[in-house]
C-alpha positions in Angstrom: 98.3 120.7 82.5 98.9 123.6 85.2 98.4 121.3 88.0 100.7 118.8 87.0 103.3 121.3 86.2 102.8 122.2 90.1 103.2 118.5 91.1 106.3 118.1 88.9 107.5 121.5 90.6 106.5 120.1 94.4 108.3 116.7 93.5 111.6 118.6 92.3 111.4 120.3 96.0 111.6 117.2 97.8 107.9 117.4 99.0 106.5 114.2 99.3 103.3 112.5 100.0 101.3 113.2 103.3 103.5 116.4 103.4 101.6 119.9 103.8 101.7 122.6 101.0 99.7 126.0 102.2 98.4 128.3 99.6 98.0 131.8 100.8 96.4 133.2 96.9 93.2 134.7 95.5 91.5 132.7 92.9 93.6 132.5 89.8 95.6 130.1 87.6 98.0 129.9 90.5 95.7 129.2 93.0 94.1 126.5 90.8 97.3 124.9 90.2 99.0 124.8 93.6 95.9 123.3 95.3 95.4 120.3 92.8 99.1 119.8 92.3 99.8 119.4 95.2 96.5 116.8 95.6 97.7 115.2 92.5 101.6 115.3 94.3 100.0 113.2 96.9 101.1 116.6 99.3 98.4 117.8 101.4 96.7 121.2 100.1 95.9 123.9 102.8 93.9 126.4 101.4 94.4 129.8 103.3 92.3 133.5 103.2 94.0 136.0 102.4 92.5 138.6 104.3 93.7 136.9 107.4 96.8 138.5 109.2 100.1 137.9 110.3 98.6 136.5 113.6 95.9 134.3 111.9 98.2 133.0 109.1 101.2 132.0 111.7 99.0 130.4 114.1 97.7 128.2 111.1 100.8 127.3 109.6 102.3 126.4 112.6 99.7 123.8 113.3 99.7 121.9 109.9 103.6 122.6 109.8 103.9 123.2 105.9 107.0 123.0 103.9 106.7 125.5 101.4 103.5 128.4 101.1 102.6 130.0 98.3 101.1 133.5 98.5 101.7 136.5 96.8 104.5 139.1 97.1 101.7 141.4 99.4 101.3 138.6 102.3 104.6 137.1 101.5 106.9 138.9 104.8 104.5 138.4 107.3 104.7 135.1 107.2 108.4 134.6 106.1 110.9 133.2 109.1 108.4 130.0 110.2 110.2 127.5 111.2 110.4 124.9 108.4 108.3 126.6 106.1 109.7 128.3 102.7 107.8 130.8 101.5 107.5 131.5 97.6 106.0 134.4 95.8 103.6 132.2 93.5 103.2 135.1 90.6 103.9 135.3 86.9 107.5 134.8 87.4 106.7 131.1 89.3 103.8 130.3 86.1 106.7 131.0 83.6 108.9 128.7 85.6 106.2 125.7 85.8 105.7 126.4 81.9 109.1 124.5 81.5 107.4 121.1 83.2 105.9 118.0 81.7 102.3 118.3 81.8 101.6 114.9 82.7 101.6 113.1 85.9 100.9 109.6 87.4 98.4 110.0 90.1 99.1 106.9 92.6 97.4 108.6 95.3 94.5 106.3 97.3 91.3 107.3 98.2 92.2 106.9 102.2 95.0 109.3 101.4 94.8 112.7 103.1 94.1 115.3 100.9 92.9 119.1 101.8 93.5 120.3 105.3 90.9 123.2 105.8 90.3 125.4 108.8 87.1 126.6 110.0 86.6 130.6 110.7 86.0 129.4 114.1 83.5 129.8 117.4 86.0 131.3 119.8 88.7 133.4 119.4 91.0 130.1 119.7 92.7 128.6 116.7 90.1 126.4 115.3 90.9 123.1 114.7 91.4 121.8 110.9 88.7 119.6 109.3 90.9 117.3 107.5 89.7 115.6 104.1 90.8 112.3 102.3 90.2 111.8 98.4 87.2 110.2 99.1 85.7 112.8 101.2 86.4 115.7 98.7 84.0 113.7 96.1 81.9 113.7 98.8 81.5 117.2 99.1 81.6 117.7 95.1 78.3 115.2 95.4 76.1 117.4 98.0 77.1 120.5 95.7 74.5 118.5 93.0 71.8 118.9 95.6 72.6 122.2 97.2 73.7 124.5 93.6 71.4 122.0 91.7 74.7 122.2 89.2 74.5 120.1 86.2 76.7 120.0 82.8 75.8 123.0 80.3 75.8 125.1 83.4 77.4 128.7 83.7 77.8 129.0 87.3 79.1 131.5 89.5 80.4 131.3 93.0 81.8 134.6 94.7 82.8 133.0 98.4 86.5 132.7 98.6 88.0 129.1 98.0 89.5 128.9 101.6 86.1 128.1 103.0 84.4 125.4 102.7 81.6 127.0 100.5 83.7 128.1 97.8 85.7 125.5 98.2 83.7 122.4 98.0 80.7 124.7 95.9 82.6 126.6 93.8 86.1 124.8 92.7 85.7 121.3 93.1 82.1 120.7 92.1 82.0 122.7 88.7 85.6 122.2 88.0 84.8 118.2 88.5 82.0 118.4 86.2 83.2 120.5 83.5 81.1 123.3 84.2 82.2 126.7 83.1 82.7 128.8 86.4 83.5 132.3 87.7 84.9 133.1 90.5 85.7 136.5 92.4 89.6 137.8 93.5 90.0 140.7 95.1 88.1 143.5 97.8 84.3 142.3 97.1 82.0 144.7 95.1 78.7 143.8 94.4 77.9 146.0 91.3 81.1 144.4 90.1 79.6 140.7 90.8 76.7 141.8 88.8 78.1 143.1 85.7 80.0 139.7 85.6 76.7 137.7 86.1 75.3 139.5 83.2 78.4 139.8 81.0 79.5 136.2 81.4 75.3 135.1 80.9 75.7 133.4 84.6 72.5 130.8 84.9 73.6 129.4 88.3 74.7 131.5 91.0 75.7 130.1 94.4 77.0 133.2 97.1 77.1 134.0 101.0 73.7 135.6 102.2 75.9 138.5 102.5 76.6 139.1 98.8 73.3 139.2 98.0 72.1 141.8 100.8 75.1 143.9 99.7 73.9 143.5 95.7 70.3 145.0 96.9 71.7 147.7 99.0 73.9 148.8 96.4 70.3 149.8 94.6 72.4 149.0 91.5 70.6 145.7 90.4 68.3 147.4 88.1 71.2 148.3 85.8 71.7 144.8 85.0 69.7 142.0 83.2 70.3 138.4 84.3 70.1 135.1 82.9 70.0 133.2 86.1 67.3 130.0 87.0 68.9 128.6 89.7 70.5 130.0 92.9 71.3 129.3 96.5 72.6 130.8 99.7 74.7 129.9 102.7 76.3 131.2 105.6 73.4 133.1 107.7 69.4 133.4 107.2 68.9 135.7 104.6 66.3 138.5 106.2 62.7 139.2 104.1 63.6 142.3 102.2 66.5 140.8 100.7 64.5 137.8 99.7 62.0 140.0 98.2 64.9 141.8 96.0 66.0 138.5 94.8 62.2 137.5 93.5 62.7 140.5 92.1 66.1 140.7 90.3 66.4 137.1 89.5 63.0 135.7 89.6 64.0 132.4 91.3 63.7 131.0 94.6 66.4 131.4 96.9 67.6 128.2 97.7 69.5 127.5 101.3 71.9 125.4 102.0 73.1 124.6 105.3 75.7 122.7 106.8 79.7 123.1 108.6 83.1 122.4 107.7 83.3 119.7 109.7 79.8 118.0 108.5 79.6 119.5 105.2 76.4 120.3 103.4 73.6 118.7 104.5 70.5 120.5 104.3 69.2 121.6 100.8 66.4 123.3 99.1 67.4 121.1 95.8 67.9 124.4 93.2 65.9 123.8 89.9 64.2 120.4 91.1 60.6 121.5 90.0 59.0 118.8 92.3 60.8 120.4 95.6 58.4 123.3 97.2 60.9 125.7 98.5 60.0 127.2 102.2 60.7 130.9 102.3 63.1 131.1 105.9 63.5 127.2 106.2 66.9 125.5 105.9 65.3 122.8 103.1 65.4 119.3 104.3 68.4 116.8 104.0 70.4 115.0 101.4 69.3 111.7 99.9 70.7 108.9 102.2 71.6 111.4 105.6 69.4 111.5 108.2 69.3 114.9 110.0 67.6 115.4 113.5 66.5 117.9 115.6 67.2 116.6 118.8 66.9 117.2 122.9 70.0 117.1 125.3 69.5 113.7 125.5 69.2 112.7 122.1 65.7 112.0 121.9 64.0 113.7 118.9 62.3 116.7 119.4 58.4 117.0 118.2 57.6 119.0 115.5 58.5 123.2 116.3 59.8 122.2 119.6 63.4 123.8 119.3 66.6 121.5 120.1 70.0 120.7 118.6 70.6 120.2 114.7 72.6 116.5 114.6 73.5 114.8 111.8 74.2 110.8 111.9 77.4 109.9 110.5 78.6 105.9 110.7 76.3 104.9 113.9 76.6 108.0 115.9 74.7 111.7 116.1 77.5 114.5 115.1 76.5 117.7 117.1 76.1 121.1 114.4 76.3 123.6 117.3 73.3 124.8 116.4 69.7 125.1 117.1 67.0 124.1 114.9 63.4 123.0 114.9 61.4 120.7 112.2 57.8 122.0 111.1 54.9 119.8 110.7 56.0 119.3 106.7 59.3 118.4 107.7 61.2 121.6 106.8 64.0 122.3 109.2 64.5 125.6 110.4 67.3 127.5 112.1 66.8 129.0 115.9 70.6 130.4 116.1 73.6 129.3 117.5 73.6 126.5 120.6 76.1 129.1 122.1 74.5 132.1 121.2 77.5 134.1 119.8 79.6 133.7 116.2 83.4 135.0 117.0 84.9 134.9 112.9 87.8 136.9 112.3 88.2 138.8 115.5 84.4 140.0 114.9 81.6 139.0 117.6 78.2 138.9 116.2 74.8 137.5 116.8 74.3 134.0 114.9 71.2 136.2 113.0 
């Protein structure tokens, strides 16, 4: 009903399909609404972090040229005065005033339409380029969330990574929401003891988070406080190290699961969470989604033999898609990560090792 009401609003503004609506918001009805109105409106959603600055959000909004952004009355006069752009305080006030809308709409959007314009956190300290995905693609990604979460109806999953990336996007909205699973996910400054009092409150049996959340839950030293319902659960983002491993055998009693892939590629190699005929490999990146074939490869494109480290690639409609990343394949066929092909992550104006 709420995302309707949205595309009924969008309509009333004049914004039309193919146009681009940004959403500057933490998770929350108005997020929701805003995002899939505007896919339903036939607009172009452009999911945007909050934490970025004024700097970050102006150099991304004049590249996909918006006409309105949403965000909240904190964010909303750094980014007011861009050219073209009207910025709106999406709060209670802007809910009450979509309350007033029909809550249906007829959806004559294609599959070839664009839908979701998403921007990566980026190698270099350049503005990285946004991966841009039609309707079909985004059931695409909702499909390799089946084999990297393992999600399945009856469910209660969590995801904590913020819905401007492409892991809590594709993972942890469009998936579960698509599937009518129950889900939680996180607004606001990150605390991990807070994550786990919601995993045990809300009886969470599927949790899918950065490698990051989970290092920070066991150096909180907090965990212990808490008893858990989950059997499945995955990582992404980074290898996780072997003492944090260790703490989730011991707080959750399930393998952790990883997931790997890009923005640009999506998700492509899994550890298939809750499949009891898949050995998981403690450190390995899984092996790939039914139907993709995944190489590691030499510079000139011939497959590497097995633990002889080269390029991860991915082939996608006749050709090899470079990850950017190094890999090699053990003798079982596990694919695992060697780092960056160029070395160094830059994210957020932070420089770090790709360990």
């Amino acid at each position: 009903d709420l995302s309707s009401r949205a595309a009924h609003w969008l309509a009333r503004r004049g914004i039309g399909p193919g146009e681009r609506v940004a959403v500057m918001l933490d998770p929350g009805p108005a997020f929701y609404g805003a995002v899939f109105g505007a896919m339903k409106r036939g607009a172009v959603a452009v999911p945007l972090f909050t934490l970025f600055g004024p700097e970050g959000a102006r150099l991304r909004v004049a590249d996909c040229a918006p006409r309105v952004l949403l965000t909240g009355a904190a964010k909303a006069e750094a980014v007011r005065g861009m050219a073209g752009t009207d910025v709106v305080i999406a709060d209670e006030a802007w809910l009450a005033e979509l309350a007033a809308l029909p809550t249906e709409w007829h959806v004559q959007t294609r599959a070839d339409d664009m839908a979701l314009f998403q921007y990566t956190s980026g190698t270099t300290r350049e503005l990285p380029t946004a991966v841009k995905h039609a309707h079909r693609s985004v059931v695409v990604l909702m499909a390799a969330a089946l084999y990297g979460t393992g999600i399945r109806p009856g469910d209660r999953f969590f995801c904590p990574s913020s819905p401007a990336w492409g892991h809590g996007l594709a993972h942890g909205t469009l998936a579960p929401l698509a599937m009518g699973v129950t889900t939680g996910t996180y607004a606001g400054r990150f605390d991990p003891v807070r994550l786990m009092r919601a995993l045990q409150d809300h009886r969470i049996t599927n949790l899918s988070a950065a490698a990051t959340h989970y290092r920070m839950m066991r150096t909180s030293g907090r965990a212990g406080d808490y008893r858990f319902a989950i059997r499945k659960l995955s990582f992404t983002g980074e290898p996780i190290d072997a003492e944090t491993l260790r703490f989730i055998d011991a707080a959750f009693g399930v393998p952790a699961c990883s997931m790997y892939g890009t923005t640009e590629v999506g998700v492509v190699l899994v550890n298939y969470p809750g499949a009891t005929d898949f050995r998981v490999k403690p450190g390995s990146l899984g092996k790939p989604l039914p139907g993709l074939r995944v190489e590691v490869q030499r510079a000139d494109g011939t497959p590497c033999t097995p633990d002889e480290i080269g390029e991860i690639r991915v082939l996608r409609r006749g050709a090899w898609i470079p990850t950017k990343d190094l890999g090699r394949v053990d003798a079982d066929g596990y694919v695992h990560h060697a780092g960056r092909a160029d070395d160094v992550i830059i994210s957020a104006g932070w420089t770090m090792s790709a360990v």
